[in-house]
PAVOPA-143821 format. One record per residue: residue in one letter; x, y, z of N, C-alpha, C in turn. Coordinates in steps of 0.001 Angstrom, whole numbers, padded with zeros to 6 digits, always signed. Layout:
REM PAVOPA-143821
AXYZXYZXYZ...
This chain:
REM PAVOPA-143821
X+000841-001193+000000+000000+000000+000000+000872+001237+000000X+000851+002351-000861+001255+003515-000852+001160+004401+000374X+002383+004811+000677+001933+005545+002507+002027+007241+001967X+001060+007218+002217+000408+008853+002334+000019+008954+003660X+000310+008188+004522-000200+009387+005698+000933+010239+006104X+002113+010296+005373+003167+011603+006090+002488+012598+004801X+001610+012784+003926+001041+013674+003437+000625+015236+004638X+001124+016594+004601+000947+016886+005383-000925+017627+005120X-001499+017569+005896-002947+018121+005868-002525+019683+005897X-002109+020105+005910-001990+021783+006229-000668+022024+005471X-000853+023579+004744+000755+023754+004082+001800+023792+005095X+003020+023748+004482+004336+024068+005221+004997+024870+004529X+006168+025413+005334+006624+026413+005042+007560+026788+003754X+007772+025137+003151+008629+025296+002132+007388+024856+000734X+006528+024493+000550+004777+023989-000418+003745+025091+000336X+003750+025495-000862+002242+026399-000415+000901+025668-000193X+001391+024668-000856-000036+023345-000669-000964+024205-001704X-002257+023795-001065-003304+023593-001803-004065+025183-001101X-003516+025652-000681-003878+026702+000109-004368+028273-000712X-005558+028576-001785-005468+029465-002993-004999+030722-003030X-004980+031306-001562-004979+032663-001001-003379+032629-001093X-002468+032065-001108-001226+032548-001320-000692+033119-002938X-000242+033275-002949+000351+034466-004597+000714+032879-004972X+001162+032091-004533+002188+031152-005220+001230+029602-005566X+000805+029703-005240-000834+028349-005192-000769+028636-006787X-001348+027272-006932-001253+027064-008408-002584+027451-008959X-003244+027625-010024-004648+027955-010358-005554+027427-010377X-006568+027435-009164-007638+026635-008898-008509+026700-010521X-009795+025468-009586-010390+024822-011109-010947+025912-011427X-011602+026483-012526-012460+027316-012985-013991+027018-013567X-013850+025691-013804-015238+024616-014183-015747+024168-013252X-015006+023861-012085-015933+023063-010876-016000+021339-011319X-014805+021100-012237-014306+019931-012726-014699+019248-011289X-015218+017790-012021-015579+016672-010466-014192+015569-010502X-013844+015880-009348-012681+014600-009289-013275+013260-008459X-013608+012117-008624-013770+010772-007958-012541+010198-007552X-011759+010340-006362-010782+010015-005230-011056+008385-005081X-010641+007406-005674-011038+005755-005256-009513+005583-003836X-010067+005358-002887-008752+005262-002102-009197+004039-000846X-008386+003429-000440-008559+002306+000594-008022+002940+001765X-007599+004239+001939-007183+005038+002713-008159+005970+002825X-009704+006149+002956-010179+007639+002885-009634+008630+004031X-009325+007957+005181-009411+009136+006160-007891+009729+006120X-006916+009411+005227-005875+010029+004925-005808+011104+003661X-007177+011230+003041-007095+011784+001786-007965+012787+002438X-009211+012615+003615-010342+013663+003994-009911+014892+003702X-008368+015642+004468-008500+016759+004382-008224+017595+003404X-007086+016387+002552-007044+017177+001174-008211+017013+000266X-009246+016226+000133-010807+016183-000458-011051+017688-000061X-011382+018329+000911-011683+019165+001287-010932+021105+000932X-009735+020054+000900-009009+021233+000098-009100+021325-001338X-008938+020702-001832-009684+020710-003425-011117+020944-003590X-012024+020922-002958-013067+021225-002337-012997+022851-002560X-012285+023725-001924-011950+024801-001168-011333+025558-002449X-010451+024518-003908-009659+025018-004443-011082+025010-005481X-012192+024607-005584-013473+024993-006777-013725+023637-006993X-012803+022285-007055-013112+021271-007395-014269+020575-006773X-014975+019245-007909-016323+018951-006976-015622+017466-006456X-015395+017063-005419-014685+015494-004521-015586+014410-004662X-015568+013348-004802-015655+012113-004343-014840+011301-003332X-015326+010922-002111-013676+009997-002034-014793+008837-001520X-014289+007432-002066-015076+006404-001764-013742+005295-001757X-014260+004166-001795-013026+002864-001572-013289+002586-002635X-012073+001992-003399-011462+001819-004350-012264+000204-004570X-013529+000441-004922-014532-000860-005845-015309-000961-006749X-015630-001649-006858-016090-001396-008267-017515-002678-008107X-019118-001988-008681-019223-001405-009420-019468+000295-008579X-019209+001383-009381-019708+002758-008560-020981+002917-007943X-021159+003635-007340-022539+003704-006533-023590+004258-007565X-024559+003826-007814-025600+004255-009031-025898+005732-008224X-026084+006788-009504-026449+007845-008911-025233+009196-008419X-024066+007977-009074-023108+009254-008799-022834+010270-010223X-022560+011083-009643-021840+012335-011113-020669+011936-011626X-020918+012311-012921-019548+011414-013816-018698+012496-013742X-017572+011634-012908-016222+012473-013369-015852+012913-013908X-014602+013976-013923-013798+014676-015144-012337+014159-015093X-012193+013395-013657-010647+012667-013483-010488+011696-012435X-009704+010734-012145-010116+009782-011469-008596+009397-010714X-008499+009450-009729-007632+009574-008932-007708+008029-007657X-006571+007310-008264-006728+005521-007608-005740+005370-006413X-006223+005249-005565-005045+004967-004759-005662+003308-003524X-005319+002281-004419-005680+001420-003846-004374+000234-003753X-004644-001254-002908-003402-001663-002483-002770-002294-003637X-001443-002247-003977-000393-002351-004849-000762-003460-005746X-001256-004382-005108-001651-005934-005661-002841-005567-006620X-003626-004101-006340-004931-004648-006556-004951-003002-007888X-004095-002617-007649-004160-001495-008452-004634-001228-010041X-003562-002749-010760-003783-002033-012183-005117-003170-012500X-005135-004201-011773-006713-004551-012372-007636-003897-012211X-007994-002477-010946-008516-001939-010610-008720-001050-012126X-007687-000460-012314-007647+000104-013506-008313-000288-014746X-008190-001508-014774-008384-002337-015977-009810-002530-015650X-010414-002330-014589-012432-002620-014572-012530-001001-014751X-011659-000293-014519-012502+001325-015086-012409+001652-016113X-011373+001171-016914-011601+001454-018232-012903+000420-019316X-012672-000821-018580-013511-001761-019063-015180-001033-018740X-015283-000484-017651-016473+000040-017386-016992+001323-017937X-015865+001175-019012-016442+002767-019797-015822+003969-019090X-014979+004292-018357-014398+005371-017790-013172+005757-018495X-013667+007038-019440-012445+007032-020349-011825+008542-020010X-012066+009456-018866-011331+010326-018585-009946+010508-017685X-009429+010973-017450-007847+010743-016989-007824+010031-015668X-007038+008774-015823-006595+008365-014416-005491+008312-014088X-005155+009039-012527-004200+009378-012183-003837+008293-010836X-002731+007462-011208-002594+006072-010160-001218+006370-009379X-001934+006315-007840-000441+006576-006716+000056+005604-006623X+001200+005693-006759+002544+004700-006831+003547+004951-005834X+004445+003623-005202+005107+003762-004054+006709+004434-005066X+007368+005493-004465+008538+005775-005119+009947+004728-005431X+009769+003763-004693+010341+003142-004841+010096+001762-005896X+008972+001615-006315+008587+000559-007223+008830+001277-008713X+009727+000874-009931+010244+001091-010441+009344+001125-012196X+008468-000699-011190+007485-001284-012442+006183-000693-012661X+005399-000612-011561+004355-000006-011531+003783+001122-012211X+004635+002204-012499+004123+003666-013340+004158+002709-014912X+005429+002501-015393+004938+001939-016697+004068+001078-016969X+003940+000165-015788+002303-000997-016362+001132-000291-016364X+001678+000973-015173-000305+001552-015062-000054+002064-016425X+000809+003147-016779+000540+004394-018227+000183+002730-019479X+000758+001979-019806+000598+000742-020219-001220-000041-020424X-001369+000128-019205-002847-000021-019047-004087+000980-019240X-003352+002280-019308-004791+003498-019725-004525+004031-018605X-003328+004313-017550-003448+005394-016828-002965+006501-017202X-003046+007777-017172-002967+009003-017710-001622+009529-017422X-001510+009448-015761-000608+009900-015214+000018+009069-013714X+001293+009068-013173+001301+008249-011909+001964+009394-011090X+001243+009607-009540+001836+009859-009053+002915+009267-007757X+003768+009790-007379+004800+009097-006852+003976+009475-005147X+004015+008431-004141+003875+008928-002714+004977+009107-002268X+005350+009674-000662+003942+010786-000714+003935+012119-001549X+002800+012418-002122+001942+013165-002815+002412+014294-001853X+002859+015195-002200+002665+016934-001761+001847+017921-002187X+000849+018343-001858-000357+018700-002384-000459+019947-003212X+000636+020430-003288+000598+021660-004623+001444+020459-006005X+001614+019876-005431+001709+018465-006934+000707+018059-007275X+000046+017438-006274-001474+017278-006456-002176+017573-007257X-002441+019323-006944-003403+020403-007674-002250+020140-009187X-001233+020603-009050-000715+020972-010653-001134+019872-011307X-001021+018544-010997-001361+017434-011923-002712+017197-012234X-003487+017431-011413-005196+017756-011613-005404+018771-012822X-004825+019899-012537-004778+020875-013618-004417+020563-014959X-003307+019875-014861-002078+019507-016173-003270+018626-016827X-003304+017782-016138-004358+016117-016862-005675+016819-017146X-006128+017644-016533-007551+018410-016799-007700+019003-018422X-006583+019870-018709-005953+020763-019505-006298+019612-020923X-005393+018391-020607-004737+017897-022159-006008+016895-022395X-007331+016448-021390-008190+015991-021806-009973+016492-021334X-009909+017837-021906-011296+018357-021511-012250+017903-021630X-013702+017161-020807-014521+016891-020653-015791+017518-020887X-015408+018932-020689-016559+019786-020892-017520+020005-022008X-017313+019627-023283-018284+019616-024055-018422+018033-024177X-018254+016978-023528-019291+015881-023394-020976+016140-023208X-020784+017237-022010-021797+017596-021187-022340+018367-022154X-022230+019329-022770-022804+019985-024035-024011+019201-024776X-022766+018535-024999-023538+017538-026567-024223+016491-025815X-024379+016441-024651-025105+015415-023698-026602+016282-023683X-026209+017377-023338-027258+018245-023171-028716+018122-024522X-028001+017701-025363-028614+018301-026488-028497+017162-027409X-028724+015854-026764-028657+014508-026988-028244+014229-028156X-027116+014374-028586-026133+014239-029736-025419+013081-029369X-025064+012022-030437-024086+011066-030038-022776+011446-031155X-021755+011640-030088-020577+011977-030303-019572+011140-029506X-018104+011311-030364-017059+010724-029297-015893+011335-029955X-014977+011814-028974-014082+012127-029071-012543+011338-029416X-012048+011262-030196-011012+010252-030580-009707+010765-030756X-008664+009652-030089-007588+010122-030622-006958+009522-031488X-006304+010238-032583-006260+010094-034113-005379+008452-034376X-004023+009100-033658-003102+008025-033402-003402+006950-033202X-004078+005771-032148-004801+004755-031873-005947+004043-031999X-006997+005568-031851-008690+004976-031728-008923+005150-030285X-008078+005673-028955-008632+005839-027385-009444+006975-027756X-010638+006451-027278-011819+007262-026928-011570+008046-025791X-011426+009489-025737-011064+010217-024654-012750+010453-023996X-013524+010708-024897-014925+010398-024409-015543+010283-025149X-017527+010306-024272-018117+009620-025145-019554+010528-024681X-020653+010524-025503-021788+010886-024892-022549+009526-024627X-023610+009823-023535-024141+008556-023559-025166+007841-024197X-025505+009183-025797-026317+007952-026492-025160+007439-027458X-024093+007821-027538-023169+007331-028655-022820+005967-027762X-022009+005982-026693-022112+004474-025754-023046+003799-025681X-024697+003973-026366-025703+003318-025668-025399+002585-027833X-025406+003345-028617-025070+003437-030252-024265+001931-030287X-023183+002254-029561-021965+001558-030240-022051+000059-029542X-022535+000313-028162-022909-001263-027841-024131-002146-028502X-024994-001367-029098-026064-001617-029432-025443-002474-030955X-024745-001782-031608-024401-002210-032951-022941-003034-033330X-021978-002749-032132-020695-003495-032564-020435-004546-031110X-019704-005729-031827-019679-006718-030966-017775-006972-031047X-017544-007198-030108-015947-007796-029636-015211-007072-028659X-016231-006122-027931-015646-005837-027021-014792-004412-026755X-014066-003848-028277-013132-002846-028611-013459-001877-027518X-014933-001389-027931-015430+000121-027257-015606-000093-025823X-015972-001193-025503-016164-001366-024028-014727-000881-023137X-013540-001746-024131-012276-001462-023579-011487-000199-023388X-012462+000845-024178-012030+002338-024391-011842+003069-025708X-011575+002079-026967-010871+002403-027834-011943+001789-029405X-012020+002635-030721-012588+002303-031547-012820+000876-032070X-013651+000309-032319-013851-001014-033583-012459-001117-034538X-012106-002137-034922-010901-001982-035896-011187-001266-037424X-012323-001690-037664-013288-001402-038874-013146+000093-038804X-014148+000828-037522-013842+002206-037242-012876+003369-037380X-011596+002635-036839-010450+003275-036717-009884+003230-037833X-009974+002306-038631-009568+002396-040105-010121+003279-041377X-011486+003532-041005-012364+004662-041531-011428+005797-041181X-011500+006075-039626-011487+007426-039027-009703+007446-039635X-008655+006540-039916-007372+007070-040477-007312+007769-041880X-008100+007047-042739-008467+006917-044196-009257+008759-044464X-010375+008764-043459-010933+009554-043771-009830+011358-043406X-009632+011099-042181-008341+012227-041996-007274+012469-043091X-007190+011176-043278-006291+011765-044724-006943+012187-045640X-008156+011738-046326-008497+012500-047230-008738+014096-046404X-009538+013779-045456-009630+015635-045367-008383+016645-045203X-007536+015748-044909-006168+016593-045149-005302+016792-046493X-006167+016505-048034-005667+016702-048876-007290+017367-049830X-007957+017899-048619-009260+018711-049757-010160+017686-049793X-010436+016582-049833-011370+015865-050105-012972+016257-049440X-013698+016083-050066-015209+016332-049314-015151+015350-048065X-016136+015311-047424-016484+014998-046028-016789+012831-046734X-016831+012546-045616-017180+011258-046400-017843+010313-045027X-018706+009598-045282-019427+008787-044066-018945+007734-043993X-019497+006727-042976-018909+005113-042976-020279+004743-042432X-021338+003828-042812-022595+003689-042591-022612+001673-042202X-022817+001307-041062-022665-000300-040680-023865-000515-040206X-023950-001513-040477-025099-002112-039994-024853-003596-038145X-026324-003848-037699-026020-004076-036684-025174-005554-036766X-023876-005669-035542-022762-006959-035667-023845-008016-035000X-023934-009313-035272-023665-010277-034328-023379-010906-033665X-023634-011082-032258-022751-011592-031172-022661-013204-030902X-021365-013572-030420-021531-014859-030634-023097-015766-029411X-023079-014936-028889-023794-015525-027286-025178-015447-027811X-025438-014531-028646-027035-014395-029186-027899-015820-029413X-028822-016249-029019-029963-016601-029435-030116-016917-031406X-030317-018149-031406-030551-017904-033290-031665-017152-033518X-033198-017148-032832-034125-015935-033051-033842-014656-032707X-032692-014849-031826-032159-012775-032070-031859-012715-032992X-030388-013971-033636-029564-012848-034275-030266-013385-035806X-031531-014166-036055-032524-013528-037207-033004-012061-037723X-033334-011803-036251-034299-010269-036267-033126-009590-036224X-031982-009365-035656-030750-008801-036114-030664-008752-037394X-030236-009623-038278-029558-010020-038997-030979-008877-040827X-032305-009271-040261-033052-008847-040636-033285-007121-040327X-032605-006438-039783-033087-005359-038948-032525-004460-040411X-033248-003059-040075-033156-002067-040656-032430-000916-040017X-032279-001208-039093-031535-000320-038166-030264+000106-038680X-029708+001263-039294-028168+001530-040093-027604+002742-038997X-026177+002485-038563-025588+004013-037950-024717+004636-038932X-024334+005865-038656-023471+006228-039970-022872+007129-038678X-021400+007267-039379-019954+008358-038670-019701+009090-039800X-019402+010427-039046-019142+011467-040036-017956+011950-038820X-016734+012463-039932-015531+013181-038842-015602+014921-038953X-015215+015301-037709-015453+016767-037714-013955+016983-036535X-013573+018089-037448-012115+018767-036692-012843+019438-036206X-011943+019565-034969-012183+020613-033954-011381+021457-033155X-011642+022372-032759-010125+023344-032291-009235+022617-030932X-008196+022325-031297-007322+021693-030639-007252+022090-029142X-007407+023761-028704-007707+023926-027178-009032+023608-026819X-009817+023300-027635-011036+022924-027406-011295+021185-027033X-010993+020537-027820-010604+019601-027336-009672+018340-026766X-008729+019008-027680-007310+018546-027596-006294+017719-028847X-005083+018059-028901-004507+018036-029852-004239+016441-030393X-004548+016232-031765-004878+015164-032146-005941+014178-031882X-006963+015345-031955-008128+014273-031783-009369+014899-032907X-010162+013985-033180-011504+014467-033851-012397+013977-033145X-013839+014838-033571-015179+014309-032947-015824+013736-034022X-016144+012770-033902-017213+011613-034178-018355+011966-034006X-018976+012046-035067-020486+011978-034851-021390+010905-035614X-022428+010587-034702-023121+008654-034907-024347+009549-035003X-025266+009124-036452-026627+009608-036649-026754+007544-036933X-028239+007672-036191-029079+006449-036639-030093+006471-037940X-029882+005483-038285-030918+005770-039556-031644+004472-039762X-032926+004181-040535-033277+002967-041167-033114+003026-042481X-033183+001955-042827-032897+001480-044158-033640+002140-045376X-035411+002635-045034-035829+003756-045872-035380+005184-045804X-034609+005218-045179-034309+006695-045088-032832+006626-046066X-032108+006104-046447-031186+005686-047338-030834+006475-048639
């Protein structure tokens, strides 16, 4: 287990901490970004919850399990600090569970292996214990910065299915939740669950970037629904029979806006008369 309890709760004289009123404090949130704290330690994290709290941020701190409590607010960053053994599978059910915004995993300074298996596994960032809490805030900030969340909630608003992609791989930095409700509905093997595009998908979304990077008009990719192996033969009839078509269209977007090397995805449903 990572020892954070010499974490000090209050600044000292050489860390301004988390403390905003000093000139030297780093720049609290300005969104009211929600951080979810997973820790097997809560009562060592309480007072800094509270200070991030204090710094605009919205806290979670719960024990590091899984599944989340129904009814909670979806994060903007996810902060793991659970026991060493149990860490990167921990990791590996949040991404599996669809949690595709930054996770930031505490690591003992002395374990050498651990930061590369977590970044390896979909963690964002590792921090080293103990954690000094104007590190804290800067890395909240930093990881906030290079994967903005904020127009999820937008296009959530205004029930659009979109996803945000990065160009290089296919990691879904996010997702709205009728595009997650879209993509399970229609593709089977697992890809999107794991975080990251269909192979089919990602091969569109390379193909198509290049053409738009040499003038080409806009261009769609239109699939129809996959079959799963576990299905029922009278499902995957009425499957197999269905009219149900999704189509992706790629749209650039301003790089401080959402971040550099990525496009948004957009999933319209259609039937087969509408064609």
């Amino acid at each position: 287990m990572p020892d954070i309890s010499s974490m000090p709760s209050t600044p000292d004289h050489d860390d301004p901490g988390l403390a905003p009123a000093l000139p030297s404090a780093p720049q609290v949130s300005a969104q009211g970004e929600r951080i979810l704290l997973l820790s097997a330690l809560p009562q060592a994290w309480a007072a800094h919850a509270d200070a991030l709290e204090e710094c605009g941020y919205g806290v979670d701190l719960l024990p590091p399990t899984l599944p989340l409590p129904e009814g909670l607010e979806a994060p903007d960053l996810v902060l793991l600090d659970a026991p060493e053994q149990k860490q990167l599978a921990l990791l590996a059910r949040l991404r599996d569970a669809g949690i595709t915004v930054p996770v930031l995993v505490l690591c003992l300074a002395g374990d050498e292996g651990l930061p590369a298996a977590a970044i390896a596994a979909g963690a964002s960032d590792c921090l080293l214990a103990p954690v000094r809490p104007r590190e804290l805030l800067l890395r909240l900030a930093a990881n906030l910065r290079r994967a903005p969340s904020r127009p999820r909630s937008a296009l959530d608003a205004f029930g659009h299915a979109s996803i945000a992609v990065r160009e290089t791989d296919g990691w879904c930095v996010w997702q709205t939740a009728l595009a997650r409700t879209l993509m399970a509905e229609f593709f089977s093997g697992g890809h999107f669950e794991r975080g990251r595009l269909p192979p089919e998908l990602l091969l569109w979304l390379h193909r198509e970037a290049l053409r738009r990077r040499v003038g080409a008009e806009p261009g769609e990719l239109t699939v129809l629904p996959q079959l799963r192996r576990d299905m029922r033969p009278s499902t995957a009839a009425l499957v197999a029979r269905s009219e149900r078509r999704l189509s992706f269209s790629l749209h650039a977007v301003d790089p401080d806006a959402l971040g550099e090397g990525q496009w948004l995805v957009v999933l319209h449903e259609k039937r087969e008369d509408e064609r």
